[in-house]
C-alpha positions in Angstrom: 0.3 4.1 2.7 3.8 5.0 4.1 2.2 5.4 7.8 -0.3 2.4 7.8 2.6 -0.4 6.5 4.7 1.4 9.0 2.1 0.1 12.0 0.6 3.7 12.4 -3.0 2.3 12.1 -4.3 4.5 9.1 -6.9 2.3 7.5 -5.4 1.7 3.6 -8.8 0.7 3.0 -10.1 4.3 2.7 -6.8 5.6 1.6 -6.8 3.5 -1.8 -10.6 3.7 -2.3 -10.4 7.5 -1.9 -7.8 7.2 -4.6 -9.9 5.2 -6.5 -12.7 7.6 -6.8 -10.7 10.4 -7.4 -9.4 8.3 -10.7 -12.6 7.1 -11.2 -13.7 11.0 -11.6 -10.5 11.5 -13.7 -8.8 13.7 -10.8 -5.8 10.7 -10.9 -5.1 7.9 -12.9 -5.3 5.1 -11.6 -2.1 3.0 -13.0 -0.2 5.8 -10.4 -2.8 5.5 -7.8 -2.1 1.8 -7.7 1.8 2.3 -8.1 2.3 5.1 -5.9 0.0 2.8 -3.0 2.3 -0.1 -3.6 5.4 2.0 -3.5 3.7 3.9 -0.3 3.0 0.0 1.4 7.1 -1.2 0.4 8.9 1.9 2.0 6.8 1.9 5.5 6.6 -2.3 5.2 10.8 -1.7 5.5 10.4 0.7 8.4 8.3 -1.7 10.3 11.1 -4.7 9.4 14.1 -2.5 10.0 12.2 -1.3 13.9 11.8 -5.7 14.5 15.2 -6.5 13.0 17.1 -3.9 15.3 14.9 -3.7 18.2 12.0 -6.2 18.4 12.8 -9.0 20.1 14.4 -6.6 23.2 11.6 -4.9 23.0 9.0 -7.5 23.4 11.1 -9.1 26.6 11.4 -5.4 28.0 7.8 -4.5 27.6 6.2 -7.8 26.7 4.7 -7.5 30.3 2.6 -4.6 29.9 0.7 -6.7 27.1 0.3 -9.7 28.6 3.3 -11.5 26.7 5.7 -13.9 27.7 9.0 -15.1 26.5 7.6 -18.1 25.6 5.2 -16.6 23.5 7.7 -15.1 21.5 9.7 -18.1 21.2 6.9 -20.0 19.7 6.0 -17.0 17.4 9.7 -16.9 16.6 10.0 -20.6 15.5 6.7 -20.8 13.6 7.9 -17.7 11.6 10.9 -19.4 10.6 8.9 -21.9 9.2 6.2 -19.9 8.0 7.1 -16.9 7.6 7.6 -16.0 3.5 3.9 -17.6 3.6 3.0 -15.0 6.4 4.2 -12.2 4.6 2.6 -12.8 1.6 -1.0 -13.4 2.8 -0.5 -11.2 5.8 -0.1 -8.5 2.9 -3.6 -9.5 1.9 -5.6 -9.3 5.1 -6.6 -5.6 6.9 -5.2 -5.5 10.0 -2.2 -8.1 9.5 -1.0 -6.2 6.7 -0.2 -3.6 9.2 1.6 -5.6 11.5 3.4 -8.1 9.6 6.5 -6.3 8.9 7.6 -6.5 12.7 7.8 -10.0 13.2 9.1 -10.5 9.4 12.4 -8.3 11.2 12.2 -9.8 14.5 13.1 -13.0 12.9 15.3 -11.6 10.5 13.8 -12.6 7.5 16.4 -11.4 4.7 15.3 -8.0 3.3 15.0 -8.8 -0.3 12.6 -12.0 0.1 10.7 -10.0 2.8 10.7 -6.8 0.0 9.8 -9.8 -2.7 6.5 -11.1 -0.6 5.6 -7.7 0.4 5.1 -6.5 -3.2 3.7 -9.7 -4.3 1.2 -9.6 -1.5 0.5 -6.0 -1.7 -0.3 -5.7 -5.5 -3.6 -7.2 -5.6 -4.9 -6.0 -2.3 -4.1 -2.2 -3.5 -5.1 -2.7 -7.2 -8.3 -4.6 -5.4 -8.7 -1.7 -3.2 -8.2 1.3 -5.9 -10.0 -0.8 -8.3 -13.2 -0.8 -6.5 -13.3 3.5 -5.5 -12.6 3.4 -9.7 -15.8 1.6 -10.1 -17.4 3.5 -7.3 -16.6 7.0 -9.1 -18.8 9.5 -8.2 -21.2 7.5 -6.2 -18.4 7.3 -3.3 -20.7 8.7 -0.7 -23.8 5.7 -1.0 -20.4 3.0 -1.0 -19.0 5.2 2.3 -22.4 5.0 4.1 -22.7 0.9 3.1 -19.2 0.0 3.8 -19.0 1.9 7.6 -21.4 -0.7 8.7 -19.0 -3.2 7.8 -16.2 -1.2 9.6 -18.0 -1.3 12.9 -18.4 -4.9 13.1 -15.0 -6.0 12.1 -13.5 -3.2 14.7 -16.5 -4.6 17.6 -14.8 -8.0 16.6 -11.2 -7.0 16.7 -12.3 -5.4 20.3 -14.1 -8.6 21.5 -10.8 -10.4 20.6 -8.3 -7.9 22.4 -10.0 -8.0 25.4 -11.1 -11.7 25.4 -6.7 -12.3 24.8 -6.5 -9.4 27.9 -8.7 -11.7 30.1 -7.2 -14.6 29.5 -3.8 -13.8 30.3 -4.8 -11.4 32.9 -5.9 -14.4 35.1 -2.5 -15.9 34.7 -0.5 -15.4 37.9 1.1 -11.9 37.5 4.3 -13.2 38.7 4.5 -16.1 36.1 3.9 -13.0 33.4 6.9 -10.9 34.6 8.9 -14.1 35.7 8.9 -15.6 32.1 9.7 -12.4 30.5 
């Protein structure tokens, strides 16, 4: 849990399911699964936060190029954080994929660490509990629920690829001198 909140993409999904089952067959209990995966989410969501807070926004106008961003993409991200951004973290924590992420731009716009620590466990308790909750009720049967639920995983990752490249197209048919210019 350390390593996926900290944007190493290790999918908490199986993590806390896994966990789940194994309480579910009385190997764990489950009060500690779900505490150890929320304290797990807090430390790595702080490692992600401190890497934006001391280095993101550098980072992004250094390197933005290579993904296709711009400065004024950043700026726009920047100031709809600002207004957003407690919101972001909190539902963020509640979505796969965005939970991973969400730390850096909570640090990139400097979001004060006991708020962003505040969101991040109030938005990370029911996704985990949800999470371990389900491989408890699963138990032993773990390996029918794997076999139904990698369906699911393929389409969501076929839609997260669709998406990548569809953003890649896009702003790789920008002028490639208007990308590095603006960043």
């Amino acid at each position: 849990m350390i390593a996926e909140s900290a944007c190493i993409p290790v999918p908490s999904e199986l993590i806390m399911t896994f966990a789940g089952v194994l309480a579910g067959t009385g190997k764990l209990n489950l009060a500690m699964v779900i505490l150890m995966g929320v304290v797990g989410n807090i430390i790595g969501a702080y490692i992600a936060w401190a890497v934006g807070r001391t280095g993101g926004r550098a980072l992004v106008l250094r390197y933005g190029k290579f993904v296709f961003l711009r400065t004024h993409d950043l700026d726009r991200a920047e100031r709809w954080f600002d207004r957003k951004g407690q919101a972001a973290v909190f539902i963020g924590r509640l979505l796969p994929v965005v939970r991973t992420f969400i730390s850096l731009p909570a640090g990139v716009a400097e979001m004060p660490p006991l708020r962003f620590g505040a969101y991040t466990l109030l938005g990370s308790i029911p996704f985990i509990a949800a999470l371990a909750a389900v491989g408890y009720a699963v138990g032993s049967n773990y390996q029918v629920f794997v076999k139904d639920v990698q369906y699911a995983g393929y389409i969501i990752a076929a839609i997260a690829v669709i998406a990548i490249a569809g953003f890649i197209f896009k702003r790789g048919r920008t002028n490639p001198t208007e990308i590095s210019d603006s960043i």
